[in-house]
N, C-alpha and C positions, 0 to 999 in steps of 0.2 A: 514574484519570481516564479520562473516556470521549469516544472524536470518535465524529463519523459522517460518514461517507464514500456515495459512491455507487458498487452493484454491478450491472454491465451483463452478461448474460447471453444467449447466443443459442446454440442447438441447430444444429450444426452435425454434417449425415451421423449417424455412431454417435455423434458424441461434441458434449459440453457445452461451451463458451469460458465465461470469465469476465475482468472487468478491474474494475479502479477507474476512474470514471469520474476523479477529482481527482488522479491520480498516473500519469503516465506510466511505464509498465516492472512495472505491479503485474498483472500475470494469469495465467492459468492455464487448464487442460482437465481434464476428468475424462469417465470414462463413463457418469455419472448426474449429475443435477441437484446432490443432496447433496452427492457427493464434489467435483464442482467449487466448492461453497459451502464445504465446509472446505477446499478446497485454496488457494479464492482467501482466504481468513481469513489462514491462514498465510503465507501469499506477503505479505501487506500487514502482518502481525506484522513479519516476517522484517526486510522492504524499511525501515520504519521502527525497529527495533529496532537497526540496521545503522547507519542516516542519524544516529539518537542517539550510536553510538559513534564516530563520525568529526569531528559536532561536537566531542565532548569531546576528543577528541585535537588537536583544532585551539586549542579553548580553554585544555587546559594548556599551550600554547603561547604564550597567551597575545597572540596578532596577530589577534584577531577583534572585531567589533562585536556582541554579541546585545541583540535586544530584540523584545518582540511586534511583532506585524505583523497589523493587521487589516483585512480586504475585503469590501467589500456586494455581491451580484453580483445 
């Protein structure tokens, strides 16, 4: 399954920033354009690959509500 997300990028001094615009705490630096574009990939693999195994451990627990959630912006 594929999302898509928004990548903010600004050249800062030597080095690159990146972030998700839709996820707070997802960013990264690099010292090229590239290496910040896979650094921030992984940084938002990682972040949500992470958020999936927390759910699940809340759900074998069984004390959660899930259900889609959808927003028109």
């Amino acid at each position: 399954m594929s999302k898509q997300f928004t990548a903010i990028y600004r050249k800062k001094g030597k080095w690159y920033l990146g972030w998700v615009e839709e996820i707070p705490g997802v960013n990264t630096q690099g010292k090229t354009f590239k290496e910040t574009k896979e650094n921030l990939k992984e940084a938002l693999l990682l972040t949500l690959e992470i958020n999936l195994l927390l759910s699940k451990k809340e759900i074998a627990n069984g004390k959660i509500i899930r259900e889609p959630l959808s927003v028109s912006l």
